[in-house]
MDAnalysis code that builds the backbone (N, CA, C; Angstrom):
import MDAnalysis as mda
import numpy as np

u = mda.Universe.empty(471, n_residues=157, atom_resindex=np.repeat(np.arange(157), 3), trajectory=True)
u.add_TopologyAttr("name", ["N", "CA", "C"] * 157)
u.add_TopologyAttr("resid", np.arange(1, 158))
u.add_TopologyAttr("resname", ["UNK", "UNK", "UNK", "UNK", "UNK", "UNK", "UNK", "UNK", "UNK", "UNK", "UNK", "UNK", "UNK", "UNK", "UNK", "UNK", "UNK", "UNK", "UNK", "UNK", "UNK", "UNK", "UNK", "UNK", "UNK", "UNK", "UNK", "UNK", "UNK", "UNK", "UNK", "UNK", "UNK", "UNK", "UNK", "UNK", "UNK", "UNK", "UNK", "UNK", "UNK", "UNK", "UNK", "UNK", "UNK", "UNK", "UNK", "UNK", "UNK", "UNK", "UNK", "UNK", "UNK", "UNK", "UNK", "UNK", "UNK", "UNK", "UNK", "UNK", "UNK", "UNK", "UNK", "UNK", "UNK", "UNK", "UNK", "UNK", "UNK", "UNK", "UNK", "UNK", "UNK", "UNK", "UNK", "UNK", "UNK", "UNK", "UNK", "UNK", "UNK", "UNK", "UNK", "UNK", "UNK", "UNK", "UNK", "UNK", "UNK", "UNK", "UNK", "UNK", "UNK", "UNK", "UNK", "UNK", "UNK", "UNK", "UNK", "UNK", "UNK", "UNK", "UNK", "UNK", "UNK", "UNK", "UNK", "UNK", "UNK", "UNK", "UNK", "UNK", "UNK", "UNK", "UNK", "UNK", "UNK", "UNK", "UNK", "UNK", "UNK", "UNK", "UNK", "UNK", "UNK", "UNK", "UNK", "UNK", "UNK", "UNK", "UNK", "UNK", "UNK", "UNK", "UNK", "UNK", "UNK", "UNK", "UNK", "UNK", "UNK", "UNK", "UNK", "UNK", "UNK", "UNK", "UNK", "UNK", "UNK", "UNK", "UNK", "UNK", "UNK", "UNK", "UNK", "UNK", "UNK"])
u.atoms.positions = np.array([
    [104.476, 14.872, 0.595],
    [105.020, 13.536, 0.637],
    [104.066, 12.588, -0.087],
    [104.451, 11.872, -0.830],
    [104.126, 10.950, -1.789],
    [103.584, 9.820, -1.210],
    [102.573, 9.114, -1.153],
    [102.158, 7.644, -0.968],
    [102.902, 6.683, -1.454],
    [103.317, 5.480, -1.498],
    [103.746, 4.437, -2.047],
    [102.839, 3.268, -1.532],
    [102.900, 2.461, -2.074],
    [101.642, 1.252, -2.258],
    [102.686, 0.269, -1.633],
    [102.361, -0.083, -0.683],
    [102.977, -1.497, -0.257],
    [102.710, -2.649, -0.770],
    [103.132, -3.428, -1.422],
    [103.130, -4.425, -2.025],
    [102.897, -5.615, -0.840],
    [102.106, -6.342, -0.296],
    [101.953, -7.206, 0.494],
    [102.690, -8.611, -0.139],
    [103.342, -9.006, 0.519],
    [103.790, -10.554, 0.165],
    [103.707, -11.553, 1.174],
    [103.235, -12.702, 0.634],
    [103.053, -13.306, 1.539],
    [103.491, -15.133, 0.479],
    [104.168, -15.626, 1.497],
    [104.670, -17.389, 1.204],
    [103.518, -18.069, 1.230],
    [103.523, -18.790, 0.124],
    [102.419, -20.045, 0.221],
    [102.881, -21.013, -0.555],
    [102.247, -22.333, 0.078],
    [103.358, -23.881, 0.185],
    [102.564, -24.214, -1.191],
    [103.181, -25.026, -1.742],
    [103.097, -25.739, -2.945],
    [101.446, -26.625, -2.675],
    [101.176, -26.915, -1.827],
    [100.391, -27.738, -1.443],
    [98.911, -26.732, -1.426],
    [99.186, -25.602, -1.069],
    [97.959, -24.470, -1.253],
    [98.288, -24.217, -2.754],
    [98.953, -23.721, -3.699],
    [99.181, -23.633, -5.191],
    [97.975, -24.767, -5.638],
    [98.398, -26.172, -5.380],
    [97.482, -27.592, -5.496],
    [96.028, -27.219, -5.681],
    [96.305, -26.871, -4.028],
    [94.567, -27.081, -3.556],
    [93.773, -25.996, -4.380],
    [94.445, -24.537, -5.019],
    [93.916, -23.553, -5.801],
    [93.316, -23.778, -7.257],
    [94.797, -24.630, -7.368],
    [94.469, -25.289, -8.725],
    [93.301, -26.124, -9.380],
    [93.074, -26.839, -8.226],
    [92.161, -27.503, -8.391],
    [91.178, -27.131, -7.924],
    [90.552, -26.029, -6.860],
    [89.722, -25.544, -6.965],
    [89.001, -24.681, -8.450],
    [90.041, -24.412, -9.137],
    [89.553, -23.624, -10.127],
    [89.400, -24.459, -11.379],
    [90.237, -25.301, -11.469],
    [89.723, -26.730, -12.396],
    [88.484, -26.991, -12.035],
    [87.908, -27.033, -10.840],
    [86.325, -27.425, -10.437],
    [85.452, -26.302, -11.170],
    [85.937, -25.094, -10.614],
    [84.986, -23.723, -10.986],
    [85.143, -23.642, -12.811],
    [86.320, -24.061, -13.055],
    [86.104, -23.787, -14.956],
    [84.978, -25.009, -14.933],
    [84.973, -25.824, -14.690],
    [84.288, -27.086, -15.238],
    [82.787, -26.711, -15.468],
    [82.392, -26.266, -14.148],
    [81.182, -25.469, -13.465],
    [80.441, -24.637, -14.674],
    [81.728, -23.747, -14.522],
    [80.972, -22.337, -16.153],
    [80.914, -22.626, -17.395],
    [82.364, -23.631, -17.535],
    [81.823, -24.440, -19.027],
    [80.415, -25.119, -19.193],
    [80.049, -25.802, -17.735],
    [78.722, -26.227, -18.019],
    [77.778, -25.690, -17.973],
    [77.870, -24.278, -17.271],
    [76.246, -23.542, -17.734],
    [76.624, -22.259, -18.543],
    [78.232, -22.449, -19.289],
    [77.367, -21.786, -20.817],
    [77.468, -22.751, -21.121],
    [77.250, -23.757, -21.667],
    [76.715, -24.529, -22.484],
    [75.018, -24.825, -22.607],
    [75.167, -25.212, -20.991],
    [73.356, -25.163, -21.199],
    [72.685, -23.645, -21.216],
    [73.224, -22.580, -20.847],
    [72.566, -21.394, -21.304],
    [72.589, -21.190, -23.102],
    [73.341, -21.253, -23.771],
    [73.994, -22.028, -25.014],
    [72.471, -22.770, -25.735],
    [72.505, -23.515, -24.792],
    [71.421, -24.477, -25.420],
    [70.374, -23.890, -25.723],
    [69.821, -23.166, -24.605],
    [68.399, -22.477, -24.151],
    [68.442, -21.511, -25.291],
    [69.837, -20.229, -25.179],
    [69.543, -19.412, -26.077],
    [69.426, -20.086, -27.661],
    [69.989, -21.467, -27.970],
    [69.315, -21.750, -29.097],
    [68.457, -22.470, -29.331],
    [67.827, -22.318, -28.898],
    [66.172, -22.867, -28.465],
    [64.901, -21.945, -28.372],
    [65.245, -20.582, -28.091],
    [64.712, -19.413, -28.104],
    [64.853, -18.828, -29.607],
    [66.172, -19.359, -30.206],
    [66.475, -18.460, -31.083],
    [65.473, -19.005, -32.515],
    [65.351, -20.433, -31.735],
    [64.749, -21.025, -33.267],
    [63.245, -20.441, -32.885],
    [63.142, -20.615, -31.856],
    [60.962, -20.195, -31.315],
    [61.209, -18.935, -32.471],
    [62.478, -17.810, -32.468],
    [61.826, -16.604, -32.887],
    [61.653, -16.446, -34.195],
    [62.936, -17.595, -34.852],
    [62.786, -17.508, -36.266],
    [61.234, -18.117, -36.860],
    [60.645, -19.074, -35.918],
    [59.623, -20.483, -36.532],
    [58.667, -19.014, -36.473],
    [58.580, -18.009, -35.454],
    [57.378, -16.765, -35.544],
    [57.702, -16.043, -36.434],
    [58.903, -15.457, -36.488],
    [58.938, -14.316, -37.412],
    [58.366, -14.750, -38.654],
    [58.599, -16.526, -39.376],
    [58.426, -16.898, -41.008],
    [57.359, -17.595, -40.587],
    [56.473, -17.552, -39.948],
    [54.958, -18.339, -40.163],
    [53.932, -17.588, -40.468],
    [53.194, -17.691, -42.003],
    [52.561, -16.379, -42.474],
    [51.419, -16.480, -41.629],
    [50.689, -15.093, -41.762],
    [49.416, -14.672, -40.918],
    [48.492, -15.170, -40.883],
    [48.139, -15.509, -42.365],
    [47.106, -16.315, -42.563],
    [47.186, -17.756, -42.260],
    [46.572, -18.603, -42.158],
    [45.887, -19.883, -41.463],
    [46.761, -20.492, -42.472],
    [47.318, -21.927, -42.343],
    [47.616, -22.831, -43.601],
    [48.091, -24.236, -42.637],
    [48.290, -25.372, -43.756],
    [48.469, -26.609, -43.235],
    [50.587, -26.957, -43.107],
    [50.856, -27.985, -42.054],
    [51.977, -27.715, -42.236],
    [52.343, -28.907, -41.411],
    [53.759, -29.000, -40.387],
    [53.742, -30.051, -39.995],
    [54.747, -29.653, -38.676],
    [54.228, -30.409, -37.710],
    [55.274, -30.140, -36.186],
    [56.004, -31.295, -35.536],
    [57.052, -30.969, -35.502],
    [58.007, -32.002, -35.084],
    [57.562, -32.770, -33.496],
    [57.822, -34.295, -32.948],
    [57.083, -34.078, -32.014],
    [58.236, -34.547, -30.880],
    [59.320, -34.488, -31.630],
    [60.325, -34.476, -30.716],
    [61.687, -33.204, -31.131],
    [62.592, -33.332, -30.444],
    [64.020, -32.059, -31.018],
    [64.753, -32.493, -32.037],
    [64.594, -34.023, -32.187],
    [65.281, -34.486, -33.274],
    [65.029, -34.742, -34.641],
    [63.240, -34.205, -34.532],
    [62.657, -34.531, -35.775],
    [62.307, -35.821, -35.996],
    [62.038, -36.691, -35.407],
    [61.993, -38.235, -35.624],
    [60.637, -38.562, -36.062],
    [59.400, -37.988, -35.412],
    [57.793, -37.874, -36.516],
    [57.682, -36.729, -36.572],
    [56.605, -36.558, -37.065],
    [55.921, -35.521, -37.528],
    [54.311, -35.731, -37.464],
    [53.774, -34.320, -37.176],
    [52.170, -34.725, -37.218],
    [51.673, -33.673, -38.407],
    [50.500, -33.632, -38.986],
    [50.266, -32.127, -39.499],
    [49.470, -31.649, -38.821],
    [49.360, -30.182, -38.846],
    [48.445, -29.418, -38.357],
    [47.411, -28.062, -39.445],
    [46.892, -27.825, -39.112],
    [46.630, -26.582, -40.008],
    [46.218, -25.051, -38.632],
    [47.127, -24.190, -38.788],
    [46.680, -22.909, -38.528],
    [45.444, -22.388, -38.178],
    [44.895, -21.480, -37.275],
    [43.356, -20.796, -38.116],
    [44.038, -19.838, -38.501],
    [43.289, -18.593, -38.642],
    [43.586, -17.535, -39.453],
    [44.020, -16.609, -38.290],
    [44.006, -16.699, -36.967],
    [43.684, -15.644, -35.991],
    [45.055, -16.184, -34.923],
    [45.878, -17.188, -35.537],
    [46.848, -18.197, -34.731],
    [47.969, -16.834, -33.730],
    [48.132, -15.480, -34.789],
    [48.751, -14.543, -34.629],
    [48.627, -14.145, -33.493],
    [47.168, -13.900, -32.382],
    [46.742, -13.444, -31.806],
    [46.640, -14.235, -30.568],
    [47.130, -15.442, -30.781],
    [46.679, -16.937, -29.471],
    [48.124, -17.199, -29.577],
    [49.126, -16.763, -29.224],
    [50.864, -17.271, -28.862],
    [50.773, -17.114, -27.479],
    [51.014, -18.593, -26.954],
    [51.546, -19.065, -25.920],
    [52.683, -19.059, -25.339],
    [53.201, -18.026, -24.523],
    [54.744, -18.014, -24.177],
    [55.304, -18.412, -22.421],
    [56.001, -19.426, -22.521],
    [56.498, -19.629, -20.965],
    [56.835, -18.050, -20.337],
    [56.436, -18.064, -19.820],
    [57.063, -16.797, -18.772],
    [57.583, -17.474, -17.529],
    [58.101, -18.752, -17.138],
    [58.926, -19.273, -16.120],
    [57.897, -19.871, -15.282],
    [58.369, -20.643, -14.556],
    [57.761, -21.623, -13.663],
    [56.591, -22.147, -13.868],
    [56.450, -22.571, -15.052],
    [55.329, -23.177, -15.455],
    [54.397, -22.522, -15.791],
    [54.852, -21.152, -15.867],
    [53.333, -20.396, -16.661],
    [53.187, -19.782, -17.349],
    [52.294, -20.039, -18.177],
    [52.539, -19.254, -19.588],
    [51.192, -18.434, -19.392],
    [51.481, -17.057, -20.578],
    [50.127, -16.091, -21.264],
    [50.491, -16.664, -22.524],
    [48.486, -15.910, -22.769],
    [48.356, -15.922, -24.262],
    [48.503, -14.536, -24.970],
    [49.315, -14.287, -25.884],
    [49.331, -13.169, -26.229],
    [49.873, -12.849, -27.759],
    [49.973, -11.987, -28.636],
    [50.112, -11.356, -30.123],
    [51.320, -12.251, -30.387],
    [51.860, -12.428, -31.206],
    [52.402, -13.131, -31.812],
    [54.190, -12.155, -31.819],
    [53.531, -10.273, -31.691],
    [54.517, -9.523, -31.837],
    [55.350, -9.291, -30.569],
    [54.095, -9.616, -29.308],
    [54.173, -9.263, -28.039],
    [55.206, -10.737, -27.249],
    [54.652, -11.940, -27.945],
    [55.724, -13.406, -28.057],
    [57.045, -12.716, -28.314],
    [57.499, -12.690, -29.691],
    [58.402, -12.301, -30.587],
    [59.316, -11.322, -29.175],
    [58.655, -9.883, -28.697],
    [59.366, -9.004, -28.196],
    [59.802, -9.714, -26.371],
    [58.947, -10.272, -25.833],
    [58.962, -11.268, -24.871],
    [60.391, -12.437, -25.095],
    [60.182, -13.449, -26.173],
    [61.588, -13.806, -26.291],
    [62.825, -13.224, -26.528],
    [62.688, -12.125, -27.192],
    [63.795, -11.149, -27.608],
    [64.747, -10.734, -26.324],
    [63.644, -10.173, -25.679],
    [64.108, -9.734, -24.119],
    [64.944, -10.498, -23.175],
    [64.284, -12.161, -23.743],
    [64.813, -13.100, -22.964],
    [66.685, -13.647, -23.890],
    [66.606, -13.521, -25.054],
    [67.622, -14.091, -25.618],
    [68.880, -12.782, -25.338],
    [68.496, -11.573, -25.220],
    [69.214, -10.407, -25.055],
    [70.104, -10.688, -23.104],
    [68.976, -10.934, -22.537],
    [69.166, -11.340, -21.310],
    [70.221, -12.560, -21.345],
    [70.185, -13.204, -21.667],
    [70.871, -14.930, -21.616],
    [72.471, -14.393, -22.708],
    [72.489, -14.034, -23.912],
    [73.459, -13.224, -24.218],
    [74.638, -12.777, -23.477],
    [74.127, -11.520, -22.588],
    [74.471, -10.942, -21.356],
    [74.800, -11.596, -20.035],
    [74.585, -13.195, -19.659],
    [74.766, -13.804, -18.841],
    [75.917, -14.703, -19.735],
    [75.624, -14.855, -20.947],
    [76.906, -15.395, -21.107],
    [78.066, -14.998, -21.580],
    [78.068, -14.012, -21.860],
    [79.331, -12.963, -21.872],
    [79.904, -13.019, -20.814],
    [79.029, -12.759, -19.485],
    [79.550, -12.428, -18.555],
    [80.480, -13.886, -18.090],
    [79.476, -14.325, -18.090],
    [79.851, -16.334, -17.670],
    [81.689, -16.210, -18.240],
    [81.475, -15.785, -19.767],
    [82.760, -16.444, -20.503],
    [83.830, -15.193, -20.049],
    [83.563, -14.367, -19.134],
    [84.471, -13.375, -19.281],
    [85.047, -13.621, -17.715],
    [83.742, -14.657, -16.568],
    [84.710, -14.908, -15.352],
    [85.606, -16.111, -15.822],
    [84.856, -17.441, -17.093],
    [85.652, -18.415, -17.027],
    [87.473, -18.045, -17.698],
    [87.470, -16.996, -18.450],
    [88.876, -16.772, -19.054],
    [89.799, -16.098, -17.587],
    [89.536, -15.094, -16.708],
    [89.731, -14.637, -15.722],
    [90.466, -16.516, -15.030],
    [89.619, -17.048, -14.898],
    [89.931, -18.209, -13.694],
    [90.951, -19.217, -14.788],
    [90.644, -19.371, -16.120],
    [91.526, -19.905, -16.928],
    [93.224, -19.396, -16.909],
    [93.115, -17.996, -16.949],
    [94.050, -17.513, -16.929],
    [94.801, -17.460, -15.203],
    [94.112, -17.634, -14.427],
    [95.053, -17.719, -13.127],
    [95.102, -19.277, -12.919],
    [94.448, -20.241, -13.687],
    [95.000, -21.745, -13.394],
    [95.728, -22.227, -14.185],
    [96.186, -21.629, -15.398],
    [96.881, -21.794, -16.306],
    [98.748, -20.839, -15.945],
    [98.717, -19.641, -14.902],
    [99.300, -19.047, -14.518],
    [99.908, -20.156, -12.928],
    [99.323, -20.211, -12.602],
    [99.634, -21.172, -11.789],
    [100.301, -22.886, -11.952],
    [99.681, -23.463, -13.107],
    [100.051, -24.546, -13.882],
    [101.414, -24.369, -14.219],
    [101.500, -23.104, -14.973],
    [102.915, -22.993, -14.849],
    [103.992, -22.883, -13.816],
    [103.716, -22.040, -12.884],
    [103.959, -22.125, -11.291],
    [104.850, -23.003, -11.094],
    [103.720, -24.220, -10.669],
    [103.504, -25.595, -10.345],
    [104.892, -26.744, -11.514],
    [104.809, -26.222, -12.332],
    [105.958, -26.494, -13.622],
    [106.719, -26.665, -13.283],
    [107.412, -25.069, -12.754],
    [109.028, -24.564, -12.605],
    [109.420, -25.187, -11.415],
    [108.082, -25.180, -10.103],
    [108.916, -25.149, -9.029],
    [109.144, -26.824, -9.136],
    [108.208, -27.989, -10.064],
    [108.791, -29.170, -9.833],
    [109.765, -29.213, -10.611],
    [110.369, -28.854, -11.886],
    [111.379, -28.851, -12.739],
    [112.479, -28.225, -11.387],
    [112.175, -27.434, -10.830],
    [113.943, -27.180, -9.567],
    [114.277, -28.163, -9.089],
    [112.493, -29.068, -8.242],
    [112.698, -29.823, -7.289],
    [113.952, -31.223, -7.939],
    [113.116, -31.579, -9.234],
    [114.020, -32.210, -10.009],
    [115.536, -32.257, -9.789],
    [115.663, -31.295, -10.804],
    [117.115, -30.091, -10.692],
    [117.585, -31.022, -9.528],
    [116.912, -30.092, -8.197],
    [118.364, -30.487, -7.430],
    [118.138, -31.641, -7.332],
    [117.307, -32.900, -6.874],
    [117.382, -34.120, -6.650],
    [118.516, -34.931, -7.610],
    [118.919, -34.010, -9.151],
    [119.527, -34.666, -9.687],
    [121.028, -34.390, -8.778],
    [120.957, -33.051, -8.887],
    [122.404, -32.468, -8.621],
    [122.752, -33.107, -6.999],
    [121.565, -34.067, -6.057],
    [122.080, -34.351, -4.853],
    [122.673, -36.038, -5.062],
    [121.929, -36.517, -6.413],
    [122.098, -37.805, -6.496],
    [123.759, -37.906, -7.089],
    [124.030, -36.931, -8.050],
    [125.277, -36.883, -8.880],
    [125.991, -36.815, -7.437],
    [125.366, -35.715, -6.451],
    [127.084, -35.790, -5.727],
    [127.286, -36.416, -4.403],
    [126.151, -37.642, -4.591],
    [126.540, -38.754, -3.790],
    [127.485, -39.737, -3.602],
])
């Protein structure tokens, strides 16, 4: 004898549809905002790796922005050994000093990581898009009936 899957059904009032809806209007809002700021971070990491990978080995003069927007500039000059003294946040305020390759593989890890959080991020926000957008419609039909008949009770007054 064969199993069959019971299909559970269950009624729920227009007013819970609402309250869903808008719970998940809250929760998209939510993930749009931290990929964006994960977004941010990973391009913020992404530039640290490019400014290491193209800064030659040797020592030279040059110039550092002293804000994100570029608005001054100071110069600096390199030593020759700069390769070997990279300063990298490792979180909560603390950084090592370490190779320039050991930086480089340290952010890598981190932009691979953040990547992976936002995949994931964008793969619950389409999930919740798609059941508030499924519901939106819902919410559509059943006021387009309510309509409907209000017309069809007014005509046959």
């Amino acid at each position: 004898m064969s199993k069959e899957n019971k299909e559970e059904r269950r009624t729920i009032t227009v007013g819970e549809l609402v309250s869903r809806a808008n719970q998940l209007r809250d929760y998209i809002s939510a993930v749009g905002s931290q990929i964006e700021n994960i977004s941010a971070q990973l391009v913020e990491l992404q530039t640290a790796l490019d400014t290491l990978n193209s800064i030659p080995k040797n020592g030279f003069p040059g110039l550092i922005a002293l804000d994100r927007l570029k608005t001054a500039f100071i110069q600096v000059k390199t030593s020759n050994s700069w390769f070997n003294e990279v300063l990298v946040n490792i979180g909560r305020s603390y950084y090592i000093k370490t190779s320039v390759n050991e930086a480089i593989e340290i952010i890598s890890k981190r932009v691979n990581t953040l990547r992976k959080t936002i995949n994931e991020l964008r793969r619950r926000y389409q999930v919740a898009l798609n059941e508030y957008n499924a519901i939106q419609q819902i919410l559509a039909n059943v006021y387009a009936r309510i309509e409907q008949q209000r017309s069809k009770e007014t005509r046959g007054s």
